[in-house]
TIGUDREN-447894 format. One record per atom (N, C-alpha, C, O): residue number from 0; x, y, z; residue in one letter. Coordinates in Angstrom, 3 decimals. Layout:
<vexfis>
{num:NUM | x:X | y:Y | z:Z | residuo:a}
...
</vexfis>
This chain:
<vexfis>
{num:0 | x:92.953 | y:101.514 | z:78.484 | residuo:x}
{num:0 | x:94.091 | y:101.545 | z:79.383 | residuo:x}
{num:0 | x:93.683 | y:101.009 | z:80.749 | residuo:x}
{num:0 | x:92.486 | y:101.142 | z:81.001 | residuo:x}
{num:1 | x:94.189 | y:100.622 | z:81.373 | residuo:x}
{num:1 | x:94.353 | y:99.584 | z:83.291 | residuo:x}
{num:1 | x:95.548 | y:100.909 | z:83.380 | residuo:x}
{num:1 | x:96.392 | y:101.318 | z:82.583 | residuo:x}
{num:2 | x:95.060 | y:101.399 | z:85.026 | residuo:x}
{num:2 | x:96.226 | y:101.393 | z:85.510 | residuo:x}
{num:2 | x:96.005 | y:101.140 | z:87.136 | residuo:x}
{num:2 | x:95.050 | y:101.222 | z:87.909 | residuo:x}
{num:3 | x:97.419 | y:100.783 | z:87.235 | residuo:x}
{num:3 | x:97.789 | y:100.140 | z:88.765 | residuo:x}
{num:3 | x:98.145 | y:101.445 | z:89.761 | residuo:x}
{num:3 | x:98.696 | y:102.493 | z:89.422 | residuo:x}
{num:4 | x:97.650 | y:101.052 | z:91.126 | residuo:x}
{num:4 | x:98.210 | y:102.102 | z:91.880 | residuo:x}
{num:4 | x:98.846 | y:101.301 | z:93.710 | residuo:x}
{num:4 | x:98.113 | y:100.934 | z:94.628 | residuo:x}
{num:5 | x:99.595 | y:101.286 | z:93.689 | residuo:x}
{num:5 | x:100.306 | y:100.422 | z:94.870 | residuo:x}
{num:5 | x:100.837 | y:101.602 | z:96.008 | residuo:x}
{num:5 | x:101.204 | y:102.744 | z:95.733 | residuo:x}
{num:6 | x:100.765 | y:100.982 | z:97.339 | residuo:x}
{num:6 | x:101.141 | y:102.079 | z:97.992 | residuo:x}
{num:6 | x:102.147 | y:100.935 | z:98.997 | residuo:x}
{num:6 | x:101.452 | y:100.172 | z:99.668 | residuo:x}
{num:7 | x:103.076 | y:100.824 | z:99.093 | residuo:x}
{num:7 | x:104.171 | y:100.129 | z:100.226 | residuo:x}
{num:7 | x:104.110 | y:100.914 | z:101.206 | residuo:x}
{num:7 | x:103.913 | y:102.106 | z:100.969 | residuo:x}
{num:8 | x:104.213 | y:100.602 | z:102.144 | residuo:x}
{num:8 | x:104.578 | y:101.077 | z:103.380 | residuo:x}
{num:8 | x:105.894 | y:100.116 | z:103.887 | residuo:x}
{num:8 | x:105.845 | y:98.902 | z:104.087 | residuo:x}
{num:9 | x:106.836 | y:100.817 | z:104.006 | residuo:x}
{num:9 | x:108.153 | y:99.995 | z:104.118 | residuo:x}
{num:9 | x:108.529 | y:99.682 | z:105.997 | residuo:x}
{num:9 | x:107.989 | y:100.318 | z:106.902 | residuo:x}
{num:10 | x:109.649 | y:98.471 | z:106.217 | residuo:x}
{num:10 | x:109.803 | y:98.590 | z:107.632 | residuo:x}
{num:10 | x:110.613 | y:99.749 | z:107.638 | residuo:x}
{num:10 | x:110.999 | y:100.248 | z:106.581 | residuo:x}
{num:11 | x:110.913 | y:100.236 | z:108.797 | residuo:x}
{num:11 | x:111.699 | y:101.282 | z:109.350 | residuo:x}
{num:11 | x:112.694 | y:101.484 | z:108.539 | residuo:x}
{num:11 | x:112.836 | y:102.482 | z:107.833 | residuo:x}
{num:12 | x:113.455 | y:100.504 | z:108.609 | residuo:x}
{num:12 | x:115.133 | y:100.678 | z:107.977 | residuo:x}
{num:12 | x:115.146 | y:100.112 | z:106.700 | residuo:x}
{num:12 | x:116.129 | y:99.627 | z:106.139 | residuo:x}
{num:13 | x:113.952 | y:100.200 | z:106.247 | residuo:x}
{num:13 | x:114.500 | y:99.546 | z:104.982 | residuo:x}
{num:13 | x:114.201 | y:100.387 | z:103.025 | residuo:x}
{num:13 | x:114.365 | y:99.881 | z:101.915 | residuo:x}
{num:14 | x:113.879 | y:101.345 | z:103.315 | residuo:x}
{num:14 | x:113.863 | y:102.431 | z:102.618 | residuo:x}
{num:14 | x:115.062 | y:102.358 | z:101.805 | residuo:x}
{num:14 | x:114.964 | y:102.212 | z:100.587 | residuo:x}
{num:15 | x:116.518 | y:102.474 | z:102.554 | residuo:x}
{num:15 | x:117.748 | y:102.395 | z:101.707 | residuo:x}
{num:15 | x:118.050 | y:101.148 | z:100.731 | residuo:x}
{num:15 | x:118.687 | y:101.101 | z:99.678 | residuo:x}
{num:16 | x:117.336 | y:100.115 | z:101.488 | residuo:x}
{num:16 | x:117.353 | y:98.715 | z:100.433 | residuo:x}
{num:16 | x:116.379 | y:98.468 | z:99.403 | residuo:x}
{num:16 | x:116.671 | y:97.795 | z:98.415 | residuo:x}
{num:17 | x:115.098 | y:99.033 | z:99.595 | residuo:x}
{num:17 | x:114.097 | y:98.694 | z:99.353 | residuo:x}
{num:17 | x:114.437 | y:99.682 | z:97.727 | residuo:x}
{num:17 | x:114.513 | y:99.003 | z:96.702 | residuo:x}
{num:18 | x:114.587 | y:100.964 | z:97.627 | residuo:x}
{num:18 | x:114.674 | y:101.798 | z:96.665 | residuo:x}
{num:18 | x:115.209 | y:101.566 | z:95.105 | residuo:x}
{num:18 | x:114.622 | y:101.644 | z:94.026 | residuo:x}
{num:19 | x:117.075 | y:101.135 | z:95.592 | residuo:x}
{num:19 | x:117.391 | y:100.459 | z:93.953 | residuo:x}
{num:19 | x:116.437 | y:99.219 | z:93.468 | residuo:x}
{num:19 | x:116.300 | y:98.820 | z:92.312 | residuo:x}
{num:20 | x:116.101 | y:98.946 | z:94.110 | residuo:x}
{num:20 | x:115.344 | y:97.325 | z:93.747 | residuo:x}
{num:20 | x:114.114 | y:97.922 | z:93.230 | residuo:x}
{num:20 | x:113.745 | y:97.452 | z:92.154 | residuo:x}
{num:21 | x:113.431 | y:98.797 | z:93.712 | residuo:x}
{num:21 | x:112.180 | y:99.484 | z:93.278 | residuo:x}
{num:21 | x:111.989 | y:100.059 | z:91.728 | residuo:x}
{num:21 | x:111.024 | y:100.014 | z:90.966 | residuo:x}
{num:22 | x:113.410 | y:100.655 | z:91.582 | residuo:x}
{num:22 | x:113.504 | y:101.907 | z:90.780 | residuo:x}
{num:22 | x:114.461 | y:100.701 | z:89.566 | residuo:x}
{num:22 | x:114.623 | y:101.177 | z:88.442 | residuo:x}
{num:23 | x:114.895 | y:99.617 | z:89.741 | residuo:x}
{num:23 | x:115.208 | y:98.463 | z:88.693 | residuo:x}
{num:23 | x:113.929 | y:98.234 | z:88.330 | residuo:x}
{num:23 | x:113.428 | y:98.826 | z:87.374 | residuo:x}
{num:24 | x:113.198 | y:97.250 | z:89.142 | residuo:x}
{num:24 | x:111.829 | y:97.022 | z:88.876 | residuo:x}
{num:24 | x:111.255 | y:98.047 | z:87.916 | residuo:x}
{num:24 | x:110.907 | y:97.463 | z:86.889 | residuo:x}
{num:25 | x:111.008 | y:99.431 | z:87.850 | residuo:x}
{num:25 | x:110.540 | y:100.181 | z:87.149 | residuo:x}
{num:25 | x:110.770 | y:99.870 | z:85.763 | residuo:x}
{num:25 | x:109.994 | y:99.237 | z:85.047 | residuo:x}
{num:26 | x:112.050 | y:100.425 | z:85.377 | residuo:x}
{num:26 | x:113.153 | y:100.470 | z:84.400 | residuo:x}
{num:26 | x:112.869 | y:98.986 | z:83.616 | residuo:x}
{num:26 | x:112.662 | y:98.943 | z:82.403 | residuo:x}
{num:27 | x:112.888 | y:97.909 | z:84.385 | residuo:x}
{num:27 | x:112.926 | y:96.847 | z:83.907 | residuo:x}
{num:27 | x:111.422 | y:96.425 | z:82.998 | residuo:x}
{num:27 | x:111.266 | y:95.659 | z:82.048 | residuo:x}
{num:28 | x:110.525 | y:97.218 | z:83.694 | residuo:x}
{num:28 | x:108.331 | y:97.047 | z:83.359 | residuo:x}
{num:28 | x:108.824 | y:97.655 | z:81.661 | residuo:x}
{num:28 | x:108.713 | y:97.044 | z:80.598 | residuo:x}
{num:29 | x:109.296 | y:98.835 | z:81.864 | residuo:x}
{num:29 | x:109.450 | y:99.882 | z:80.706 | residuo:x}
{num:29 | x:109.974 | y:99.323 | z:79.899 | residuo:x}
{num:29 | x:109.316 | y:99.206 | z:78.865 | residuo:x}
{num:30 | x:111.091 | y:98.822 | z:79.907 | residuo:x}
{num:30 | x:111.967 | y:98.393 | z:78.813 | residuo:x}
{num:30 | x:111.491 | y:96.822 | z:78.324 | residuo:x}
{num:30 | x:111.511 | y:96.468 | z:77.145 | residuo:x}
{num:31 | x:111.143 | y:96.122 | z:79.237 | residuo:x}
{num:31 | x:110.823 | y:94.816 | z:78.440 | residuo:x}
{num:31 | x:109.362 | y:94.176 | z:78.276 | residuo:x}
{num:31 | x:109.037 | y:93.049 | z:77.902 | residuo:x}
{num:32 | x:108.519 | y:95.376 | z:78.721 | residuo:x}
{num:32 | x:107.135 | y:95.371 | z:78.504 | residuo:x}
{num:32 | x:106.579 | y:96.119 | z:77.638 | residuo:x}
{num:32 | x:106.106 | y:97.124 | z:78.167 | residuo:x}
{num:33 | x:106.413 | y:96.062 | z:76.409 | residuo:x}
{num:33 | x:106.275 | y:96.854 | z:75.618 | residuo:x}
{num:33 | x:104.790 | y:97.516 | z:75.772 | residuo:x}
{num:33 | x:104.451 | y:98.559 | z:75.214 | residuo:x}
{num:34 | x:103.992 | y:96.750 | z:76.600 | residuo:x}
{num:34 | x:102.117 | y:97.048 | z:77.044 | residuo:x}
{num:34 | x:102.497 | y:97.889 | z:78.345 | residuo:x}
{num:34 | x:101.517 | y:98.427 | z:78.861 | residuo:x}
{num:35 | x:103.630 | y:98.098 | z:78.938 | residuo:x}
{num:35 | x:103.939 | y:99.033 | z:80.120 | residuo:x}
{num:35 | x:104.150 | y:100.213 | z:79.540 | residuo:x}
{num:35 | x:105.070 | y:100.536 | z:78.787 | residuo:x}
{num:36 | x:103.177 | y:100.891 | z:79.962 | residuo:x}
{num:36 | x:103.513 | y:102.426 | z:79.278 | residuo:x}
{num:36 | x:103.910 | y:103.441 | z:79.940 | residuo:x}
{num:36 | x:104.498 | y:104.375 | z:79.394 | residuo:x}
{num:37 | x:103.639 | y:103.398 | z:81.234 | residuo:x}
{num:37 | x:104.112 | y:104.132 | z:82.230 | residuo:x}
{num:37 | x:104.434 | y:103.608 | z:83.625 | residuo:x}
{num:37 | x:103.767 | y:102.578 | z:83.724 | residuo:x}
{num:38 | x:105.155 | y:103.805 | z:84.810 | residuo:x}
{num:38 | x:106.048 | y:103.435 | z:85.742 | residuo:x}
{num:38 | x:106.239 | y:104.544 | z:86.826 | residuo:x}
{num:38 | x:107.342 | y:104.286 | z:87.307 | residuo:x}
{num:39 | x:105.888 | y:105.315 | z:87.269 | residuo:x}
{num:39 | x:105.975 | y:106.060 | z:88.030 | residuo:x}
{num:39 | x:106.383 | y:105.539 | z:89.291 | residuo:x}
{num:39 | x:106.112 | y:104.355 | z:89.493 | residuo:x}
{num:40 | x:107.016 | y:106.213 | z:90.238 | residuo:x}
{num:40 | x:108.053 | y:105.795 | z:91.767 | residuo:x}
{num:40 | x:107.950 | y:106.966 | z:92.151 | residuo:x}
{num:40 | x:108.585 | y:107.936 | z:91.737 | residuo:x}
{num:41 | x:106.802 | y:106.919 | z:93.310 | residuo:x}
{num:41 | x:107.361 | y:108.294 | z:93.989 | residuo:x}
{num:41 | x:107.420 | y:107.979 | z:95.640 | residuo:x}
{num:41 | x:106.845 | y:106.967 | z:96.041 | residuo:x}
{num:42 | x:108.097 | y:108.824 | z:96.563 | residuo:x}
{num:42 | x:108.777 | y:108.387 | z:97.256 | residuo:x}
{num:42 | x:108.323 | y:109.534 | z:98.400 | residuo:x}
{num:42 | x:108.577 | y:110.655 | z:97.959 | residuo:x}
{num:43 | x:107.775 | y:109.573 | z:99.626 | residuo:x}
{num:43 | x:108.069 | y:110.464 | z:100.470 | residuo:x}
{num:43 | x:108.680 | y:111.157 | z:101.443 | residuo:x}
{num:43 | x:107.973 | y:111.681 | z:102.304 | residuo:x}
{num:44 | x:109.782 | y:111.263 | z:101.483 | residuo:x}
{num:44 | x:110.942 | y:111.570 | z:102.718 | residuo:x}
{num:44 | x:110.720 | y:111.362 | z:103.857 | residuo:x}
{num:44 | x:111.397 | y:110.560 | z:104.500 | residuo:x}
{num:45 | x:109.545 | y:112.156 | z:104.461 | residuo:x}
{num:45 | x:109.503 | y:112.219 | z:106.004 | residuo:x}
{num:45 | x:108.518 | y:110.955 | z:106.064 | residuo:x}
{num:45 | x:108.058 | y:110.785 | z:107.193 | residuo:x}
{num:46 | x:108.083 | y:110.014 | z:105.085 | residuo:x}
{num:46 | x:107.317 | y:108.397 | z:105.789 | residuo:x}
{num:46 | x:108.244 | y:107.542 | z:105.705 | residuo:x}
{num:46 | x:109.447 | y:107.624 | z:105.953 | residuo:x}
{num:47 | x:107.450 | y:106.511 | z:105.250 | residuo:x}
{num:47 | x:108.172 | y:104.979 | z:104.748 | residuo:x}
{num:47 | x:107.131 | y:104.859 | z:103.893 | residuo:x}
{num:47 | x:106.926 | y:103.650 | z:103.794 | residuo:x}
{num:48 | x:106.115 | y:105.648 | z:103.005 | residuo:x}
{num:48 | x:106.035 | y:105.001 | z:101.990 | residuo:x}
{num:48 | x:106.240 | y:105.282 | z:100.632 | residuo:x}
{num:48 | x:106.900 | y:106.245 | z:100.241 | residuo:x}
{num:49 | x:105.698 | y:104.477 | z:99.914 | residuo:x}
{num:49 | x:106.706 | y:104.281 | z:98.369 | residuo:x}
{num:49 | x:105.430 | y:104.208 | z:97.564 | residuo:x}
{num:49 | x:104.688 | y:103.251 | z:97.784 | residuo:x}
{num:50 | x:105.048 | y:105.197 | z:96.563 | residuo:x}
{num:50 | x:103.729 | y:104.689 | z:96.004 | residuo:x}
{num:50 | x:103.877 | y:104.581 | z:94.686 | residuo:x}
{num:50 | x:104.552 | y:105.546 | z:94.327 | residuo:x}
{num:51 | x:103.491 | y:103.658 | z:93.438 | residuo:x}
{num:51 | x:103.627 | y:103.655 | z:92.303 | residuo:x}
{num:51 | x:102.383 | y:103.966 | z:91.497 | residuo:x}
{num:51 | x:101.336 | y:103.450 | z:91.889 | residuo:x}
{num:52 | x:102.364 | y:104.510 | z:90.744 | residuo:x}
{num:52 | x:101.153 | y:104.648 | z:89.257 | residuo:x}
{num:52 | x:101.812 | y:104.116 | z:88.263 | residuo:x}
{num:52 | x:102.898 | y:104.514 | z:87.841 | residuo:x}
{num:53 | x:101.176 | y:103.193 | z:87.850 | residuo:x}
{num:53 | x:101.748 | y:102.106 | z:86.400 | residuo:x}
{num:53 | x:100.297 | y:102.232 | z:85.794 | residuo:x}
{num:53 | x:99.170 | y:102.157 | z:86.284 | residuo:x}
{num:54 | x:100.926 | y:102.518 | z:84.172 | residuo:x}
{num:54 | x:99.691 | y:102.339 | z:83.221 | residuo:x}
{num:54 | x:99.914 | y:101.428 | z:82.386 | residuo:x}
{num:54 | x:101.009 | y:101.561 | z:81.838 | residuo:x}
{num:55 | x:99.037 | y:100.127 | z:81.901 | residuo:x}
{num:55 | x:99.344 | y:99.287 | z:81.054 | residuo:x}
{num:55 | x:98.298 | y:99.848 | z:79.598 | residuo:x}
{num:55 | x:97.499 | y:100.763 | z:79.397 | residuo:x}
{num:56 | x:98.830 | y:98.774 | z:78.862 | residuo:x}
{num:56 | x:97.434 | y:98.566 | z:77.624 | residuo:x}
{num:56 | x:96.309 | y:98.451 | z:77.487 | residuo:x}
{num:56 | x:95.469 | y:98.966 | z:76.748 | residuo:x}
{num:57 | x:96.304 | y:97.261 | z:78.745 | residuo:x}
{num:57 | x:94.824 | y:96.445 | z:79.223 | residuo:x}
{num:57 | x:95.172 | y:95.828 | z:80.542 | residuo:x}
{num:57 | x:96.303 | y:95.846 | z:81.028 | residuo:x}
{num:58 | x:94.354 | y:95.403 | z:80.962 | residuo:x}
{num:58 | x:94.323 | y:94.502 | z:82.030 | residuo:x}
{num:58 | x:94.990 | y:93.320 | z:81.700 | residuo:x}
{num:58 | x:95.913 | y:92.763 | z:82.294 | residuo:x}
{num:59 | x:94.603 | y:93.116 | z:81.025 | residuo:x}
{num:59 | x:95.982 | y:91.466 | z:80.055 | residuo:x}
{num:59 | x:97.275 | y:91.953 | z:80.226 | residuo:x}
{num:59 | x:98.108 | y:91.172 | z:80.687 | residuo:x}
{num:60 | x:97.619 | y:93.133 | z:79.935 | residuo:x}
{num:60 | x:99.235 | y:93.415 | z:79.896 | residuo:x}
{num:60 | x:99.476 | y:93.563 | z:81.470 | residuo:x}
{num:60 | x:100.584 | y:93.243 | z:81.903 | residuo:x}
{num:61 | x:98.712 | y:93.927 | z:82.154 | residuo:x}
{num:61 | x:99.062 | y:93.950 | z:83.807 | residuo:x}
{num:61 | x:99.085 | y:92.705 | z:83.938 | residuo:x}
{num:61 | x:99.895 | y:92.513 | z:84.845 | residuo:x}
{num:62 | x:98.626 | y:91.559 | z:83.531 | residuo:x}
{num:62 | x:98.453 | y:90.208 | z:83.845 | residuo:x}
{num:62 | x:100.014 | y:89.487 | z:83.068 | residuo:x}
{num:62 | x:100.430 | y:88.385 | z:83.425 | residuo:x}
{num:63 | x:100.390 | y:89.934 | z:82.498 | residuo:x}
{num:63 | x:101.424 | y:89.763 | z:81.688 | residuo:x}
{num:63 | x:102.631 | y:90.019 | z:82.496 | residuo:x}
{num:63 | x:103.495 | y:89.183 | z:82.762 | residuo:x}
{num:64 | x:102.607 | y:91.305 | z:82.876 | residuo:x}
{num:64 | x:103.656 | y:91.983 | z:84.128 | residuo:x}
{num:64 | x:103.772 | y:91.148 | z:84.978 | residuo:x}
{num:64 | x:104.953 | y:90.814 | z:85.077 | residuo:x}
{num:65 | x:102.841 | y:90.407 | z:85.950 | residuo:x}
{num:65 | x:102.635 | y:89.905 | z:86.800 | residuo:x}
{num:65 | x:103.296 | y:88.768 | z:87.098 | residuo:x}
{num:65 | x:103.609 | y:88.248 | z:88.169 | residuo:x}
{num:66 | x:103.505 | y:88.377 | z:85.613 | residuo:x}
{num:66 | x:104.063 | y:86.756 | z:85.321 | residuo:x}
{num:66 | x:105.657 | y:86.939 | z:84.757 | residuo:x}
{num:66 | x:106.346 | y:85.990 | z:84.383 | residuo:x}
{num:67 | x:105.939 | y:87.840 | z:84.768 | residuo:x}
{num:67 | x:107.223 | y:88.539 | z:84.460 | residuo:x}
{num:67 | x:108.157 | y:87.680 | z:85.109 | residuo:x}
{num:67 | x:107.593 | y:87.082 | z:86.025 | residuo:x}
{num:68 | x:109.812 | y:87.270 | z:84.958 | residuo:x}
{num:68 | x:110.510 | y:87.235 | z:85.958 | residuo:x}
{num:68 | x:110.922 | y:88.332 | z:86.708 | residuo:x}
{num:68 | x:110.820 | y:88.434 | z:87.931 | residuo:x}
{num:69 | x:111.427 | y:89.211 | z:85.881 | residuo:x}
{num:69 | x:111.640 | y:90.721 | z:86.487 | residuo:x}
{num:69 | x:110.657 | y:90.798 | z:88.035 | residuo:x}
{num:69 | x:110.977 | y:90.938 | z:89.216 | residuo:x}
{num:70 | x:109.317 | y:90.625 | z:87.308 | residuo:x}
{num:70 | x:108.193 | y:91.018 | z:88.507 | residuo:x}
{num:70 | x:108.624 | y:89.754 | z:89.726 | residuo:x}
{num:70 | x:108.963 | y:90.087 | z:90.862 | residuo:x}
{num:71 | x:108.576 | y:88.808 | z:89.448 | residuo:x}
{num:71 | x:108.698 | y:87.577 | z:90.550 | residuo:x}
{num:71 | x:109.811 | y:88.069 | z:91.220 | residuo:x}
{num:71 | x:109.530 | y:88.814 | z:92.158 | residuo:x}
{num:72 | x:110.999 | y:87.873 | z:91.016 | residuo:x}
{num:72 | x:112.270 | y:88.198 | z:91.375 | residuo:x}
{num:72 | x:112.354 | y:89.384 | z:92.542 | residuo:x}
{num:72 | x:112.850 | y:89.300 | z:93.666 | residuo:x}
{num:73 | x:111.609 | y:90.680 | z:91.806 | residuo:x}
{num:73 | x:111.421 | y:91.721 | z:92.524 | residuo:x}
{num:73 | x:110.523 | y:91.140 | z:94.004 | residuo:x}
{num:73 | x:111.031 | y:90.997 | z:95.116 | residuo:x}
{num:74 | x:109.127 | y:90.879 | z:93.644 | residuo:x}
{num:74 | x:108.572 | y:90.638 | z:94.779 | residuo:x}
{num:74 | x:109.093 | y:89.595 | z:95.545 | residuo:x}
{num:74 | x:108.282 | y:89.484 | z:96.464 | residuo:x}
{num:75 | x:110.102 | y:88.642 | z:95.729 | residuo:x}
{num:75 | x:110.906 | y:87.778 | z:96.520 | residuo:x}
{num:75 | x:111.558 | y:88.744 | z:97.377 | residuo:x}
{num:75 | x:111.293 | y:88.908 | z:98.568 | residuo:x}
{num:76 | x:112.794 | y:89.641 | z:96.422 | residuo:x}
{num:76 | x:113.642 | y:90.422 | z:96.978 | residuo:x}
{num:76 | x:112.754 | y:91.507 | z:98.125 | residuo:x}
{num:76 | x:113.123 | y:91.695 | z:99.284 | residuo:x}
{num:77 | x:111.884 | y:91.954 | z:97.676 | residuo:x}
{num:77 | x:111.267 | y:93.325 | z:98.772 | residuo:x}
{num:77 | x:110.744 | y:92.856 | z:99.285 | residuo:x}
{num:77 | x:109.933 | y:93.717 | z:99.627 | residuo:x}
{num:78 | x:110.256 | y:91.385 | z:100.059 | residuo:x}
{num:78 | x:109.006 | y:90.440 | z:101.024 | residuo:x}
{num:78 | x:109.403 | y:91.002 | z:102.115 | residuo:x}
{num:78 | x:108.509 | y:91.585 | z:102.728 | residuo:x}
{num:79 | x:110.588 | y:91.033 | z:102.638 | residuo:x}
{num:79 | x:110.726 | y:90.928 | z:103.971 | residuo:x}
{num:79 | x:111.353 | y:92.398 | z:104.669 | residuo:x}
{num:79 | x:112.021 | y:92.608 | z:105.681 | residuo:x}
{num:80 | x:110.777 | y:93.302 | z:103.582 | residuo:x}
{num:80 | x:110.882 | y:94.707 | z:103.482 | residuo:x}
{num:80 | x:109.851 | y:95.681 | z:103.790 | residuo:x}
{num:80 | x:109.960 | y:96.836 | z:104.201 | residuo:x}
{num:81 | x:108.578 | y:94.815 | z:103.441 | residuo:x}
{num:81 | x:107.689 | y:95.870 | z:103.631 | residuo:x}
{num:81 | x:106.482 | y:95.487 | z:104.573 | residuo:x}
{num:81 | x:105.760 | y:94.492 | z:104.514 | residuo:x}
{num:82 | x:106.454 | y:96.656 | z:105.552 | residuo:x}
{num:82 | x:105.015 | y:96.453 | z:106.459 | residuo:x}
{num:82 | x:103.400 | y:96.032 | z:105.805 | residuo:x}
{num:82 | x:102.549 | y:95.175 | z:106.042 | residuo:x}
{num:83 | x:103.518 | y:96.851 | z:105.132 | residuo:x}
{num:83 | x:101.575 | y:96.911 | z:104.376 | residuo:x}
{num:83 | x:102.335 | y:97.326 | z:103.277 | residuo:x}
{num:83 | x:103.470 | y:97.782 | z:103.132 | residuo:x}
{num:84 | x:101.082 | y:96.947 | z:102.294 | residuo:x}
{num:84 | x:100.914 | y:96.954 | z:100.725 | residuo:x}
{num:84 | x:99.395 | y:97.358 | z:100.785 | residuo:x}
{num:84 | x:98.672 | y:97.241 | z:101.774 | residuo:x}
{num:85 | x:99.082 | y:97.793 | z:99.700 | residuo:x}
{num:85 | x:97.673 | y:98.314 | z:99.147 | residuo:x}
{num:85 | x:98.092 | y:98.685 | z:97.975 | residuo:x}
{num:85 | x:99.075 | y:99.350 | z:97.650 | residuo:x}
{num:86 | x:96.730 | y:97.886 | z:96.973 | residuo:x}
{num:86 | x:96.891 | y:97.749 | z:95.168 | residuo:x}
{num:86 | x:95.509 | y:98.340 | z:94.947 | residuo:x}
{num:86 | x:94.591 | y:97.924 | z:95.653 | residuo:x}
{num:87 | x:95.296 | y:99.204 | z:94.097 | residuo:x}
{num:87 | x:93.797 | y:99.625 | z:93.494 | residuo:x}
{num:87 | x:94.354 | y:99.478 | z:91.824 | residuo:x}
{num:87 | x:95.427 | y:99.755 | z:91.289 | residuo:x}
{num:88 | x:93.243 | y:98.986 | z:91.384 | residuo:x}
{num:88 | x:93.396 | y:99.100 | z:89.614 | residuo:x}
{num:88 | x:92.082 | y:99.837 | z:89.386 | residuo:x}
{num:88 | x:91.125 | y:100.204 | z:90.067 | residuo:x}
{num:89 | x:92.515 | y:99.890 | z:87.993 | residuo:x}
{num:89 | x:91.126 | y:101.028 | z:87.663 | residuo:x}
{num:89 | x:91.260 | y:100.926 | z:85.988 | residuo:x}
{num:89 | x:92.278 | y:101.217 | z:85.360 | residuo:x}
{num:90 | x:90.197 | y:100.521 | z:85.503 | residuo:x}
{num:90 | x:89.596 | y:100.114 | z:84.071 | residuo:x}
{num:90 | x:89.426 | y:101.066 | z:83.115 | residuo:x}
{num:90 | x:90.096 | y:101.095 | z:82.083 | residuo:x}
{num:91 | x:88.635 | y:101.789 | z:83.371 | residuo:x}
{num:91 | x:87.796 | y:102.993 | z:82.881 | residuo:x}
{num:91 | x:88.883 | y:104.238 | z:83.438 | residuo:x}
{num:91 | x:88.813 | y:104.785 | z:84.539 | residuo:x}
{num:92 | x:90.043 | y:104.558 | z:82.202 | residuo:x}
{num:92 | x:90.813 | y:105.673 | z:82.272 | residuo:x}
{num:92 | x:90.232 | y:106.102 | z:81.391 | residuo:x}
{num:92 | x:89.785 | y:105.486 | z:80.423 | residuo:x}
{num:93 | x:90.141 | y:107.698 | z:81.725 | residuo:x}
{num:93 | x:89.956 | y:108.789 | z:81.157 | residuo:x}
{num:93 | x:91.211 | y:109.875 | z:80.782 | residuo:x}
{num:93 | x:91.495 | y:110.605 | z:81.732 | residuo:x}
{num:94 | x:91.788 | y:110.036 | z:79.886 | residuo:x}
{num:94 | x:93.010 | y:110.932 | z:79.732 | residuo:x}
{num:94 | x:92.504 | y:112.597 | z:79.621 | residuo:x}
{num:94 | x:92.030 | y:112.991 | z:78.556 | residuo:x}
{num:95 | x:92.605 | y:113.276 | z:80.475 | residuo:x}
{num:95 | x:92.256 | y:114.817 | z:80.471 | residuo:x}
{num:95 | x:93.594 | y:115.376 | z:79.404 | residuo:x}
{num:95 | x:94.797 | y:115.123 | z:79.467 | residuo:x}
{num:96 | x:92.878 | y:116.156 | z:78.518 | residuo:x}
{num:96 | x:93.543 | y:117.378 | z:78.335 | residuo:x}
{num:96 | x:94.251 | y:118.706 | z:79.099 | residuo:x}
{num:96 | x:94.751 | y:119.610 | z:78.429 | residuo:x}
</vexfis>
């Protein structure tokens, strides 16, 4: 398993725009990525940021995502939305009981 971990930091006002587009994006990994196994959106009230945990198959299926239209489309639409971005991936998952 790869999984992705993204942290947005959004501009000020843009939380209300930024969100349906986020939470499509999700919906959209899930349903037409069959190597997307998980999608997580979580959201903190009192910031601006927006952090995701996505688990793929492999690193190929994140590479797959990437090339998505869904994915392109999305990252056009949220460019001029968000202050900072920060991406960590991580290879070596371990699933706890």
């Amino acid at each position: 398993m790869y999984v992705v971990c993204v942290t947005f930091t959004l501009k000020a006002e843009a939380k209300e725009r930024f969100m349906p587009l986020m939470l499509a994006q999700a919906r959209n990994s899930l349903a037409l990525e069959p190597e997307c196994l998980q999608f997580d959106v979580c959201s903190n009230e009192q910031t601006h940021e927006v952090f995701l945990y996505e688990i793929y198959a492999s690193e190929d299926a994140f590479q797959v995502h990437l090339a998505t239209t869904h994915f392109k489309d999305f990252d056009v639409a949220v460019r001029d939305l968000i202050a900072d971005k920060a991406v960590s991936t991580f290879g070596d998952v371990v699933i706890g009981s």
